[in-house]
C-alpha positions in Angstrom: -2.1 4.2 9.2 -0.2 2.8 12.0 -1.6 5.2 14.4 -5.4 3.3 13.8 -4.0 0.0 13.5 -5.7 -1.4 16.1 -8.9 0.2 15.5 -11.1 -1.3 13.0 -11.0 1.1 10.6 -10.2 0.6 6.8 -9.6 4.1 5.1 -9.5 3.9 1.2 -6.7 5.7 -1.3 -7.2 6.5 -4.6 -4.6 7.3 -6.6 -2.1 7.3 -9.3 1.4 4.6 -9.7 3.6 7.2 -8.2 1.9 8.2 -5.2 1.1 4.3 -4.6 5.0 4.4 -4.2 5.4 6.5 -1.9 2.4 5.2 0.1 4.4 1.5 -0.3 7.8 3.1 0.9 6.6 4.7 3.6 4.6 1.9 5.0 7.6 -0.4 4.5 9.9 2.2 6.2 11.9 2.2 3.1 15.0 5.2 2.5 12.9 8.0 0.2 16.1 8.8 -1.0 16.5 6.3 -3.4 14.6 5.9 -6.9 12.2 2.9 -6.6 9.3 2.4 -8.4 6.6 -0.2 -8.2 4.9 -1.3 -11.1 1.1 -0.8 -11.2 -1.6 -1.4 -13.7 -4.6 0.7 -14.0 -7.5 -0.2 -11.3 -4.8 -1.9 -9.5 -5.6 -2.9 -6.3 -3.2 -2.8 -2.9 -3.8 -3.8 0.4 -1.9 -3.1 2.9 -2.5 -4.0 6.6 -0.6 -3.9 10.9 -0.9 -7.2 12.6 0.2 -7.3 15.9 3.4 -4.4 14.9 4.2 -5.9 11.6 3.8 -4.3 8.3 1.9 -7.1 6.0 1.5 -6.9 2.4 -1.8 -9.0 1.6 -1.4 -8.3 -2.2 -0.3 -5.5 -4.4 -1.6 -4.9 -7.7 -4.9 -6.8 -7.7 -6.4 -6.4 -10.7 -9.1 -9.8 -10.5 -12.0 -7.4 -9.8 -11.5 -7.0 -13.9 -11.6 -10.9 -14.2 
């Protein structure tokens, strides 16, 4: 993800909670070594983004495409 983070691409994951971990610890440079797990409800919604180097979080666990 970083790699293209200049580009103006948006690439799409779909997935179950405990692959969206992993996806989260990763792009937060997070140990894997420890057990963490973030909660996330079904059709949750993440989206993660670079900005100028930095790792931003714009939500996590949308779920108001349901509202």
């Amino acid at each position: 993800m970083q790699e293209n983070s200049n580009a103006s691409t948006r690439i799409a994951v779909i997935t179950h909670g405990g692959m969206i971990t992993k996806i989260i610890e990763s792009f937060l440079q997070l140990p894997t070594e420890n057990n963490k797990w973030f909660h996330t409800n079904n059709t949750g919604i993440h989206f993660l983004d670079y900005y100028k180097g930095l790792q931003i979080i714009k939500f996590a666990n949308s779920t108001s495409h349901l509202d």
